[in-house]
OpenMM code with the backbone's topology and positions (N, CA, C; nanometers):
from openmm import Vec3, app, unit

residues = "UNK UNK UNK UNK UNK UNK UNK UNK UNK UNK UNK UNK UNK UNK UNK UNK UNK UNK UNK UNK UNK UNK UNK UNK UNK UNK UNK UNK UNK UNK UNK UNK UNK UNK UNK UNK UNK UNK UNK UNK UNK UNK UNK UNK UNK UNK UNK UNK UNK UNK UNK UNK UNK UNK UNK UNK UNK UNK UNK UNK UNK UNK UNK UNK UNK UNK UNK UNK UNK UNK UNK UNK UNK UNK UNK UNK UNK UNK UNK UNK UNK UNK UNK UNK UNK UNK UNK UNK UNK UNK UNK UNK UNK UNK UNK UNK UNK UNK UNK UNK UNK UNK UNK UNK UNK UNK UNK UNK UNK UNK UNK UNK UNK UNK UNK UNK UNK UNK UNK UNK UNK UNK UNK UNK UNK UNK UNK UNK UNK UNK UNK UNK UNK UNK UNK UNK UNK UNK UNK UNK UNK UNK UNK UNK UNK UNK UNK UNK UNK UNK UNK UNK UNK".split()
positions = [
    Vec3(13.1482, 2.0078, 4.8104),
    Vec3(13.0278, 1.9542, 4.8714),
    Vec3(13.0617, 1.9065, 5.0117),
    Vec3(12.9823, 1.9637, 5.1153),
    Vec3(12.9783, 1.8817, 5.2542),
    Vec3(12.9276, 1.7879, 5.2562),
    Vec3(13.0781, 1.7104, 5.3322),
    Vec3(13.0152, 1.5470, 5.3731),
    Vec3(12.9176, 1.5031, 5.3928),
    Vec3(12.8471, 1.3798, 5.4151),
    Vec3(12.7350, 1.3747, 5.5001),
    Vec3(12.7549, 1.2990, 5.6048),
    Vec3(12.7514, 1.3666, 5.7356),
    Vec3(12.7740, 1.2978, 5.8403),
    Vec3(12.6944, 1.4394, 5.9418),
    Vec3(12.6795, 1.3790, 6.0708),
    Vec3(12.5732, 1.4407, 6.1581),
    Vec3(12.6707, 1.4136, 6.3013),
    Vec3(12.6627, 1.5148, 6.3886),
    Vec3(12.7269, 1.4708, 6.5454),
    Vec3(12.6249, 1.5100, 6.6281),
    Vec3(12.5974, 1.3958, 6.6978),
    Vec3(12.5238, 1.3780, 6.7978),
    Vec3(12.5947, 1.4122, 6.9655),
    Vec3(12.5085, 1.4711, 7.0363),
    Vec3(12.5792, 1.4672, 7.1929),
    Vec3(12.4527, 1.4431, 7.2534),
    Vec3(12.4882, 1.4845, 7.4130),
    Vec3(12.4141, 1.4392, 7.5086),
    Vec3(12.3280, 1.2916, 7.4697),
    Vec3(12.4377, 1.2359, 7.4413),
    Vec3(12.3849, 1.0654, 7.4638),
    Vec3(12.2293, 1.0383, 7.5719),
    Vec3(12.1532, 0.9748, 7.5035),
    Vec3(11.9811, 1.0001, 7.5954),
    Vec3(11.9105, 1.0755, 7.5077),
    Vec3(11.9450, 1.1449, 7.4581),
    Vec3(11.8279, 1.2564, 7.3608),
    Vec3(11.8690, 1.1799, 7.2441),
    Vec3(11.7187, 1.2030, 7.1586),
    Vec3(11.7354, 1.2182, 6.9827),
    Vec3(11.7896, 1.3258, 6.9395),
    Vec3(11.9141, 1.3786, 6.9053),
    Vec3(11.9428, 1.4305, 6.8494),
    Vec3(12.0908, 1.4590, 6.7148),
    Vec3(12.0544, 1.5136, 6.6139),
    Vec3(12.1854, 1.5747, 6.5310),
    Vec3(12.1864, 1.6644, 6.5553),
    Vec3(12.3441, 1.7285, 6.6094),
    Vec3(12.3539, 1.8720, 6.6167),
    Vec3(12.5126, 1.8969, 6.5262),
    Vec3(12.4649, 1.9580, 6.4352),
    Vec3(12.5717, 1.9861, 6.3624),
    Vec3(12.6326, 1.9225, 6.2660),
    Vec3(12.6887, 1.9445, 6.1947),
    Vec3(12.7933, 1.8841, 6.0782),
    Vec3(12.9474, 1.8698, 6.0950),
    Vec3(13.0222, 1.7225, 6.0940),
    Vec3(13.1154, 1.7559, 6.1158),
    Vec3(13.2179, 1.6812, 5.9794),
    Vec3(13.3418, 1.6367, 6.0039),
    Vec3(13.4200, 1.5985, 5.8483),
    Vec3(13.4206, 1.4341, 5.9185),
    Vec3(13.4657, 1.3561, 5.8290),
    Vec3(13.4209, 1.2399, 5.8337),
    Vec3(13.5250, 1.1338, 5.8682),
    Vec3(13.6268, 1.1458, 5.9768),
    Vec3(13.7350, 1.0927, 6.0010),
    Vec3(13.7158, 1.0604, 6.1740),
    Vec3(13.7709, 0.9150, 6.2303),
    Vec3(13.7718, 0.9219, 6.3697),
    Vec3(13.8045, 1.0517, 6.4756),
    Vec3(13.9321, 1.0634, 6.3813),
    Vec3(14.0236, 1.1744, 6.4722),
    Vec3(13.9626, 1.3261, 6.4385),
    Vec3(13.8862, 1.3955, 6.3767),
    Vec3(13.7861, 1.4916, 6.3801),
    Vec3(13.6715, 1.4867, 6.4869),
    Vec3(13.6169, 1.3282, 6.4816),
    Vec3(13.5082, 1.2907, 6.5247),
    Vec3(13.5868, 1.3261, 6.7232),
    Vec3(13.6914, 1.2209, 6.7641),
    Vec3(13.7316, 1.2464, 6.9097),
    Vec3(13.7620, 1.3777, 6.9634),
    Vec3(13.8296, 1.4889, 6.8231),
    Vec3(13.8653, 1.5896, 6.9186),
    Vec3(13.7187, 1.6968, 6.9166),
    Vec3(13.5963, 1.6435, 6.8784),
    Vec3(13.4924, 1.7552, 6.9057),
    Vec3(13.4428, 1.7034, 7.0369),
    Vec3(13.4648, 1.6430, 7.1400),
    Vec3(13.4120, 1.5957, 7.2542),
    Vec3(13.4457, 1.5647, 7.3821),
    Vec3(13.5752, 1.5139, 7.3082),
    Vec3(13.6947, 1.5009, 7.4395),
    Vec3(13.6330, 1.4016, 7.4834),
    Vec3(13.5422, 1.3108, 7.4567),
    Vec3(13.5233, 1.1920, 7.5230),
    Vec3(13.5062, 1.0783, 7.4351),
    Vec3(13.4983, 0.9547, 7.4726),
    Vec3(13.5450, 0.8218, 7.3888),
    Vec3(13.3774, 0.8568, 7.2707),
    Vec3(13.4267, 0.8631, 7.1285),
    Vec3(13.2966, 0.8674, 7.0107),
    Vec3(13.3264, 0.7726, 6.9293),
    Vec3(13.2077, 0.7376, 6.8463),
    Vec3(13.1557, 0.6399, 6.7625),
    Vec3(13.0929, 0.7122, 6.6202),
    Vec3(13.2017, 0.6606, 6.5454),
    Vec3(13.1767, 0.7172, 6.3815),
    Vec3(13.0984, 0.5803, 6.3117),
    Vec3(13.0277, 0.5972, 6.2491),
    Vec3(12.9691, 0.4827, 6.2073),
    Vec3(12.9056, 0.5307, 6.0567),
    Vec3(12.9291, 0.4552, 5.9826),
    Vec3(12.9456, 0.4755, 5.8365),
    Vec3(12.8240, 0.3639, 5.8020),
    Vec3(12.6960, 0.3889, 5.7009),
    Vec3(12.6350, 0.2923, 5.6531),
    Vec3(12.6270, 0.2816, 5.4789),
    Vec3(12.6788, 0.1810, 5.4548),
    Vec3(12.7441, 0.1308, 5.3125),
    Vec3(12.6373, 0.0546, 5.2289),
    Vec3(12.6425, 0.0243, 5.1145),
    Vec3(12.5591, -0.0550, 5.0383),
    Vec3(12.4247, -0.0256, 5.0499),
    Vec3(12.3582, 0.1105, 5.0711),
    Vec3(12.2340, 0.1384, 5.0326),
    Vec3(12.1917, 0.1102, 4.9454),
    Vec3(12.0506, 0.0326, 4.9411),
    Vec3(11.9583, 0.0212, 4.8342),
    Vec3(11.9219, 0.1310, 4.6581),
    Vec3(11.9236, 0.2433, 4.7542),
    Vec3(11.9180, 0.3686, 4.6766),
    Vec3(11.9581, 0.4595, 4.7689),
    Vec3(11.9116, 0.6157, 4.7617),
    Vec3(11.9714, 0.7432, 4.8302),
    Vec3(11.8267, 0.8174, 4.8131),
    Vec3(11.6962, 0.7676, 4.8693),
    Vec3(11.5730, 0.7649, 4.8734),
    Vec3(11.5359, 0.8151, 5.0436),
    Vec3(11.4555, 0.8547, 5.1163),
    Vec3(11.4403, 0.8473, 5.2361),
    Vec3(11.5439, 0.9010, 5.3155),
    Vec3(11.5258, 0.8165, 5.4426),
    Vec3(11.6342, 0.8298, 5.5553),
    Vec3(11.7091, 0.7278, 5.5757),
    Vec3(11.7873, 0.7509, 5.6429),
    Vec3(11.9168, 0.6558, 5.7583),
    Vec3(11.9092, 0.6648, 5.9131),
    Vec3(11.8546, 0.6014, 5.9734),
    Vec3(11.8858, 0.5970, 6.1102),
    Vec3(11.9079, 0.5318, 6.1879),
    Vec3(11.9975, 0.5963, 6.2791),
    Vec3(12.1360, 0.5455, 6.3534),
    Vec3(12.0657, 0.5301, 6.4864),
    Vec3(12.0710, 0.4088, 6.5712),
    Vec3(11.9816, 0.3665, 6.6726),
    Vec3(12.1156, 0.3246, 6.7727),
    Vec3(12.1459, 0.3425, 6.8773),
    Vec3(12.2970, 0.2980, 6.9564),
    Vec3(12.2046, 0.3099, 7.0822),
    Vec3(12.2876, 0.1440, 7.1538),
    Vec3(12.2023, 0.0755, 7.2729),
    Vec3(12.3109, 0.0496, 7.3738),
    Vec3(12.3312, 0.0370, 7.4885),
    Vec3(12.4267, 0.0385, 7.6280),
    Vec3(12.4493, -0.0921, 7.5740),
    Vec3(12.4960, -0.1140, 7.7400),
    Vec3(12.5734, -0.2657, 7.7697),
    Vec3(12.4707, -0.3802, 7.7981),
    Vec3(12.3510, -0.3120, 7.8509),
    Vec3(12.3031, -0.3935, 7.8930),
    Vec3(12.1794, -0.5234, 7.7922),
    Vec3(12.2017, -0.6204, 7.7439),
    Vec3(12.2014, -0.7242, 7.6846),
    Vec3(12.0311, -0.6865, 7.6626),
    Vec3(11.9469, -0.7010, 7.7474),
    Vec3(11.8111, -0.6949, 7.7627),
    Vec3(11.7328, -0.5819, 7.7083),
    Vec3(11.8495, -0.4739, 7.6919),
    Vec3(11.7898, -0.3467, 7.6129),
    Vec3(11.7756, -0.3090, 7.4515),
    Vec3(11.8304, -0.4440, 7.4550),
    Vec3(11.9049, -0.4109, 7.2798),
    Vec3(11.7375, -0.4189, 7.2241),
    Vec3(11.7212, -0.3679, 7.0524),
    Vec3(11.6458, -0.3398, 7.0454),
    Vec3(11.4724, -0.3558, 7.1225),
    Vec3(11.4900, -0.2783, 7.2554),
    Vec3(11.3485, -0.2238, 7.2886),
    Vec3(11.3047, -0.1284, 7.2736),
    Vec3(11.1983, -0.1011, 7.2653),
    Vec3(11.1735, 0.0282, 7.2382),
    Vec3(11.1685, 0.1132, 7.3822),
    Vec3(11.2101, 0.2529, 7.4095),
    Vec3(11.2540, 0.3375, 7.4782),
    Vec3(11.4137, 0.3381, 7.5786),
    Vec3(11.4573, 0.2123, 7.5423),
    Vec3(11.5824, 0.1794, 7.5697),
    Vec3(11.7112, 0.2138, 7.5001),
    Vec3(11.6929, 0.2777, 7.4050),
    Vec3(11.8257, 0.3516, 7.3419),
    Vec3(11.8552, 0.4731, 7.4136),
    Vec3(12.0103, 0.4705, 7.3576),
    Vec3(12.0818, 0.5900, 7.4250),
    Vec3(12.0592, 0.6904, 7.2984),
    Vec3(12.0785, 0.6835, 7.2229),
    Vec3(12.0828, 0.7876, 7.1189),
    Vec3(12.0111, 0.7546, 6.9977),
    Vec3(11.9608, 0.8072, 6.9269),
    Vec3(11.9177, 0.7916, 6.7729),
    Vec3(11.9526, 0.9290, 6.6809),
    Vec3(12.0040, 0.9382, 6.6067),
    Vec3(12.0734, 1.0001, 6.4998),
    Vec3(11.9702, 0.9476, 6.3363),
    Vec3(11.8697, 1.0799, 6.2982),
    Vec3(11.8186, 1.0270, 6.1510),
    Vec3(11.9014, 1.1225, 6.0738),
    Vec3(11.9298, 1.0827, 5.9655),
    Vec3(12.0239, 1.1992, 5.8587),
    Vec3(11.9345, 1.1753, 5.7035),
    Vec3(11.9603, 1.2444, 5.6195),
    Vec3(11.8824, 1.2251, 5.4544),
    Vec3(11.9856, 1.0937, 5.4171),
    Vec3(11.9490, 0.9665, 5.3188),
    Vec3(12.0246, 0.8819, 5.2963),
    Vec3(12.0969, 0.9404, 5.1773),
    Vec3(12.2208, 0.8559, 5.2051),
    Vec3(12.3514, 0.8707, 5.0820),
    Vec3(12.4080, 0.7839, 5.1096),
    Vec3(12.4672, 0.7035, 4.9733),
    Vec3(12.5636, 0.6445, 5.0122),
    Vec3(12.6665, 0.6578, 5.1313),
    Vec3(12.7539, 0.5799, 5.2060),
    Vec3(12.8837, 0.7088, 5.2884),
    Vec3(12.7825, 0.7433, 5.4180),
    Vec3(12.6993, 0.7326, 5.4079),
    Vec3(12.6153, 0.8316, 5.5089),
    Vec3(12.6749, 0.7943, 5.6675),
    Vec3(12.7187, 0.9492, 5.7224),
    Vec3(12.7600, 0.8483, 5.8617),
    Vec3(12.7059, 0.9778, 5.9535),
    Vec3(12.7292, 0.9088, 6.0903),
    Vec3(12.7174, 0.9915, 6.2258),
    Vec3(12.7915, 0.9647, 6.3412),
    Vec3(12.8639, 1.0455, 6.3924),
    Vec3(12.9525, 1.0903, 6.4973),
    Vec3(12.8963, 1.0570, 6.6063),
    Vec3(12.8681, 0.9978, 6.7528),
    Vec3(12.7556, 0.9859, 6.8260),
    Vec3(12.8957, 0.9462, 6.9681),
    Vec3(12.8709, 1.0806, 7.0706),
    Vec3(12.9818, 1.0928, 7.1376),
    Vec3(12.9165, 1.0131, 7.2441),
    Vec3(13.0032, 0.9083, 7.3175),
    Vec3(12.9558, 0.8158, 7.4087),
    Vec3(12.9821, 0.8394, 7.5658),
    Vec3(12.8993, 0.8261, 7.6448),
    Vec3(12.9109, 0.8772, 7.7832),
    Vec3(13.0106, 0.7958, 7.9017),
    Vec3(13.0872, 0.7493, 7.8134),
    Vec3(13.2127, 0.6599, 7.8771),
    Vec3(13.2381, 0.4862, 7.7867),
    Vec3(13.4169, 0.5203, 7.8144),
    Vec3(13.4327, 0.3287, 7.7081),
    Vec3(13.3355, 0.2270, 7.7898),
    Vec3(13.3167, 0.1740, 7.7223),
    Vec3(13.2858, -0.0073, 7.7307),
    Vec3(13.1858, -0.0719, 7.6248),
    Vec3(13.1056, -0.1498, 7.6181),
    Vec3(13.0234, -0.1999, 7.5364),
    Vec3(12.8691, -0.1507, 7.4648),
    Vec3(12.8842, -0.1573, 7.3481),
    Vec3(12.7158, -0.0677, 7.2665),
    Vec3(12.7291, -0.1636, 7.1473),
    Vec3(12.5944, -0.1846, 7.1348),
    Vec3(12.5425, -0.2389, 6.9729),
    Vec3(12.4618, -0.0948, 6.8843),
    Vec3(12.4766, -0.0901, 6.7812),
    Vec3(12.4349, 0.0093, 6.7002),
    Vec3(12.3334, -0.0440, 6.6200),
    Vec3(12.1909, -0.0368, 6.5684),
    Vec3(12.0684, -0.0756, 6.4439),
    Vec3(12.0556, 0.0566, 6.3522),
    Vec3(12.0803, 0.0039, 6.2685),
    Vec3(12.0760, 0.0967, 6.1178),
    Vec3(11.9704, 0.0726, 6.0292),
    Vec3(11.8239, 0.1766, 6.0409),
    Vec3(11.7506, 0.1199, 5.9197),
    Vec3(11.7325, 0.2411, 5.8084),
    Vec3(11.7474, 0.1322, 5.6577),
    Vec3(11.7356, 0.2898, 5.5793),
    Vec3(11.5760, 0.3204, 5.5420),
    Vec3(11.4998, 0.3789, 5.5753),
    Vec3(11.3483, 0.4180, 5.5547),
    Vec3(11.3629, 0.4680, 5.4199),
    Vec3(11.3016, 0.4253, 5.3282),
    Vec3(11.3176, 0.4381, 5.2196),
    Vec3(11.2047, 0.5285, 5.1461),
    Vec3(11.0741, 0.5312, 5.2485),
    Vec3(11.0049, 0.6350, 5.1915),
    Vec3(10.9862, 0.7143, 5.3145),
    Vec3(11.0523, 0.7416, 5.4045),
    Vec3(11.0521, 0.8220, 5.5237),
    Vec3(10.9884, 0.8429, 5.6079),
    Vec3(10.8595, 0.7629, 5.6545),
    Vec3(10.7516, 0.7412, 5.6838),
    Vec3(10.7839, 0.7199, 5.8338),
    Vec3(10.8903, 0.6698, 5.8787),
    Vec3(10.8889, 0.6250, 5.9907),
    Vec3(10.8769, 0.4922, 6.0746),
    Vec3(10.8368, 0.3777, 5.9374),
    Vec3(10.8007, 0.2894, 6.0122),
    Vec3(10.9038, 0.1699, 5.9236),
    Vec3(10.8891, 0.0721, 5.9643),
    Vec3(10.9874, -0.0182, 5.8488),
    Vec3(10.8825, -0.1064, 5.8136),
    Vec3(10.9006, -0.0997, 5.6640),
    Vec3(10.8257, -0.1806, 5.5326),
    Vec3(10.9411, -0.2993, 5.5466),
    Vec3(10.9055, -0.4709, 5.5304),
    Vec3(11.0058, -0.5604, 5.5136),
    Vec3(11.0136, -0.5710, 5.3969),
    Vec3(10.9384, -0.5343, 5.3064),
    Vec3(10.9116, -0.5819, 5.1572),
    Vec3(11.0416, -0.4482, 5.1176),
    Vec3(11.0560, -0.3397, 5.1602),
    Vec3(11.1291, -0.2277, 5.0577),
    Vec3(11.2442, -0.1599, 5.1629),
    Vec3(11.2080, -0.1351, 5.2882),
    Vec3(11.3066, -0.0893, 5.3748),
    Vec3(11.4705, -0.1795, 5.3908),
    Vec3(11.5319, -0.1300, 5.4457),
    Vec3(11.6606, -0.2203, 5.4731),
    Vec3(11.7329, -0.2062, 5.6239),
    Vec3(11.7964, -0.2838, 5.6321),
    Vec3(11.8928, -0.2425, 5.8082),
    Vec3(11.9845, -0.3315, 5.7892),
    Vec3(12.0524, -0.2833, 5.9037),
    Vec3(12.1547, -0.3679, 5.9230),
    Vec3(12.2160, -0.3185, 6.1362),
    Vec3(12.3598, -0.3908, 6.1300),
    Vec3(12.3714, -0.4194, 6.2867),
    Vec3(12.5000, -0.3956, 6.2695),
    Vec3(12.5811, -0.3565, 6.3679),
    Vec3(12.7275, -0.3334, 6.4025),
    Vec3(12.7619, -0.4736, 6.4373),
    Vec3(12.8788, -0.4816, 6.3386),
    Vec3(12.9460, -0.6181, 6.3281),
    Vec3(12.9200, -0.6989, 6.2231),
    Vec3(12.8042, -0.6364, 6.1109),
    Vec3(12.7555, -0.6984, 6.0625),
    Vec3(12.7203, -0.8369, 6.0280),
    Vec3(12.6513, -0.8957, 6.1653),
    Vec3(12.5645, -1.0169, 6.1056),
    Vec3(12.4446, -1.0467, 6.0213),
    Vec3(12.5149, -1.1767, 6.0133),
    Vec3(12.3404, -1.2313, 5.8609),
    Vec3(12.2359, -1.1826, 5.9257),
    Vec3(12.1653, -1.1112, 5.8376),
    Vec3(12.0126, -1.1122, 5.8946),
    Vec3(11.9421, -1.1874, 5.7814),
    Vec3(11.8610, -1.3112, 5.8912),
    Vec3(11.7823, -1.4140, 5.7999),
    Vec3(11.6281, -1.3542, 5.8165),
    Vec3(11.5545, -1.4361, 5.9406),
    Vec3(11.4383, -1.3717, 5.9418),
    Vec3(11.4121, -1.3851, 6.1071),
    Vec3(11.5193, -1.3268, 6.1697),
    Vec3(11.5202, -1.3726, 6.3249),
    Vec3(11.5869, -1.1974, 6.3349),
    Vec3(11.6194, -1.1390, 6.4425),
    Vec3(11.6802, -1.0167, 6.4526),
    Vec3(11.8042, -1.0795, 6.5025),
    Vec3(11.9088, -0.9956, 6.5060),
    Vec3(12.0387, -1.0560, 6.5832),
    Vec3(12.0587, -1.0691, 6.7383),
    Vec3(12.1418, -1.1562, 6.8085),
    Vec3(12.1068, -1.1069, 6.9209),
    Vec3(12.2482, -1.0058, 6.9615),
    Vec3(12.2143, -0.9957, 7.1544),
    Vec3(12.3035, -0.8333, 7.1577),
    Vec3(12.4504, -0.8960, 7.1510),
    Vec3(12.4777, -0.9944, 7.1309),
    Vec3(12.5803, -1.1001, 7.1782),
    Vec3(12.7022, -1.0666, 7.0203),
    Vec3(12.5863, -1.0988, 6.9407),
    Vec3(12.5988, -1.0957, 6.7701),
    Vec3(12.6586, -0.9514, 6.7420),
    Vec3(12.5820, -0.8386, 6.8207),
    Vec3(12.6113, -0.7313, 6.7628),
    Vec3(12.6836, -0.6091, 6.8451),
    Vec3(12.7277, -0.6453, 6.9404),
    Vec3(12.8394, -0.5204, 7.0125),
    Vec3(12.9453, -0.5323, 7.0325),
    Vec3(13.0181, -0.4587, 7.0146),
    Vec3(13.1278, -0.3841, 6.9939),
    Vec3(13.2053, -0.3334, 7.1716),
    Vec3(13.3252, -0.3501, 7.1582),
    Vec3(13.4010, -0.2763, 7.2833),
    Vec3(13.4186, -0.1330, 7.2285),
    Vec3(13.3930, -0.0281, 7.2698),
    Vec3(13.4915, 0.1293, 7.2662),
    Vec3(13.5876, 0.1342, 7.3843),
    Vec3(13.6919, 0.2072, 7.3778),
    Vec3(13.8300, 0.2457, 7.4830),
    Vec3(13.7818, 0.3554, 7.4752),
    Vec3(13.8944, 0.4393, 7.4924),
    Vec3(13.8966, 0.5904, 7.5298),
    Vec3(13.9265, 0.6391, 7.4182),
    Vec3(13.9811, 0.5974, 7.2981),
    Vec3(13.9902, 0.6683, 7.2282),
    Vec3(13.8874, 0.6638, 7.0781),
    Vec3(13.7763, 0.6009, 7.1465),
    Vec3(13.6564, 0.5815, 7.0612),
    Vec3(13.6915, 0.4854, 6.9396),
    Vec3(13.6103, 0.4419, 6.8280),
    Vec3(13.5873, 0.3669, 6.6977),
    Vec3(13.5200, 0.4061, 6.5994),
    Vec3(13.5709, 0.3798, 6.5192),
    Vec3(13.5035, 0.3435, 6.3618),
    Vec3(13.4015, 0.2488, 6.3211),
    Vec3(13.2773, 0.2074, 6.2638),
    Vec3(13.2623, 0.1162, 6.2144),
    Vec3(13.1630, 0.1246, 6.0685),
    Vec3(13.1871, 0.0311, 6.0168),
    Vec3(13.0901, 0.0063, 5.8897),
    Vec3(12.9633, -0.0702, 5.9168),
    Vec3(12.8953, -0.0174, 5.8651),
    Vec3(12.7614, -0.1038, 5.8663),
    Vec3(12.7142, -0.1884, 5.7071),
    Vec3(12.6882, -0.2460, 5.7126),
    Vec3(12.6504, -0.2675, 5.5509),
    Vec3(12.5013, -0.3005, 5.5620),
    Vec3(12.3898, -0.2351, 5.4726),
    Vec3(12.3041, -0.2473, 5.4692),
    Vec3(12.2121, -0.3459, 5.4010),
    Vec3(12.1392, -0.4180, 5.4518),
    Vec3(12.0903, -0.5416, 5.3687),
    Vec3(11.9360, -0.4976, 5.3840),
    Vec3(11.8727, -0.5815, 5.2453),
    Vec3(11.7803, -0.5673, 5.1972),
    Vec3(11.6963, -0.7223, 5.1667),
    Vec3(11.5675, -0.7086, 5.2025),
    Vec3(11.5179, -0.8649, 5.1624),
    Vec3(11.5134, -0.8516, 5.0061),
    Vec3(11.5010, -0.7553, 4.9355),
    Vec3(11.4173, -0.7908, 4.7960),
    Vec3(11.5522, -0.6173, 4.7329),
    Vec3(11.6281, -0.6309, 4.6113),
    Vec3(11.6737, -0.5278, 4.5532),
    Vec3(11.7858, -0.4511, 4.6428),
    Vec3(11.8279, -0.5289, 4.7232),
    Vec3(11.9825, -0.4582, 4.7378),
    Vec3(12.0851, -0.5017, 4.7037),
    Vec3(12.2119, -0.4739, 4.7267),
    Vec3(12.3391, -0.4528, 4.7266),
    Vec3(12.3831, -0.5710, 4.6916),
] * unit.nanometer
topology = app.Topology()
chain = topology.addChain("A")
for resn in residues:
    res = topology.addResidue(resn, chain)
    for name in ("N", "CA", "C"):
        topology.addAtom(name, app.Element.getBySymbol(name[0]), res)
């Protein structure tokens, strides 16, 4: 069975292009430039989607809407990850929500998310402070763990 994982390029567009295996060092040599593997854990179920939302440096952009660099949706699975090659090192926060009936929109009562670095989510969003990450040149790994108000993990 193929993994489930998705590689994204041209950072700026929505897109998955392709399938790749599920290791950093697979993930760096399809790009030659600093990438971001990101793994989302503790799904509710394997219902809907997963999508992978990754935001710059800049503090003020973090979740706005038309301010992401990339979004990556894949079918949910446990494991579920995406490759998302970055347009040079320095600082990104990543938002992970699992859409659980695929609709597109997030239900608080049944949907779930979560944030790179994983902080508490109470009933405030995190800020960009809470949730980014440094990349180098030779890109990162990270886990997400997915939280749920009502029936998860």
């Amino acid at each position: 069975m193929m993994p489930t994982a998705a590689y994204a390029t041209n950072v700026g567009h929505d897109s998955a292009q392709g399938l790749i295996g599920t290791s950093p060092d697979e993930c760096q040599k399809l790009s030659g430039r600093p990438d971001l593997l990101v793994r989302a854990t503790q799904l509710k179920n394997l219902k809907g989607t997963v999508r992978f939302v990754l935001y710059g440096d800049n503090p003020k952009d973090f979740l706005k809407k038309g301010k992401r660099l990339a979004r990556v949706e894949i079918p949910a699975k446990e494991g579920a990850m995406v490759c998302i090659s970055l347009p040079k090192p320095g600082n990104y926060a990543i938002a992970v929500l699992h859409d659980i009936n695929a609709n597109g929109k997030f239900n608080l009562a049944s949907d779930g998310g979560g944030f790179s670095n994983n902080p508490k989510i109470m009933f405030s969003r995190p800020s960009y402070d809470e949730t980014s990450f440094a990349v180098g040149d030779a890109g990162i790994m990270l886990d997400i763990r997915m939280r749920y108000l009502s029936g998860g993990k």
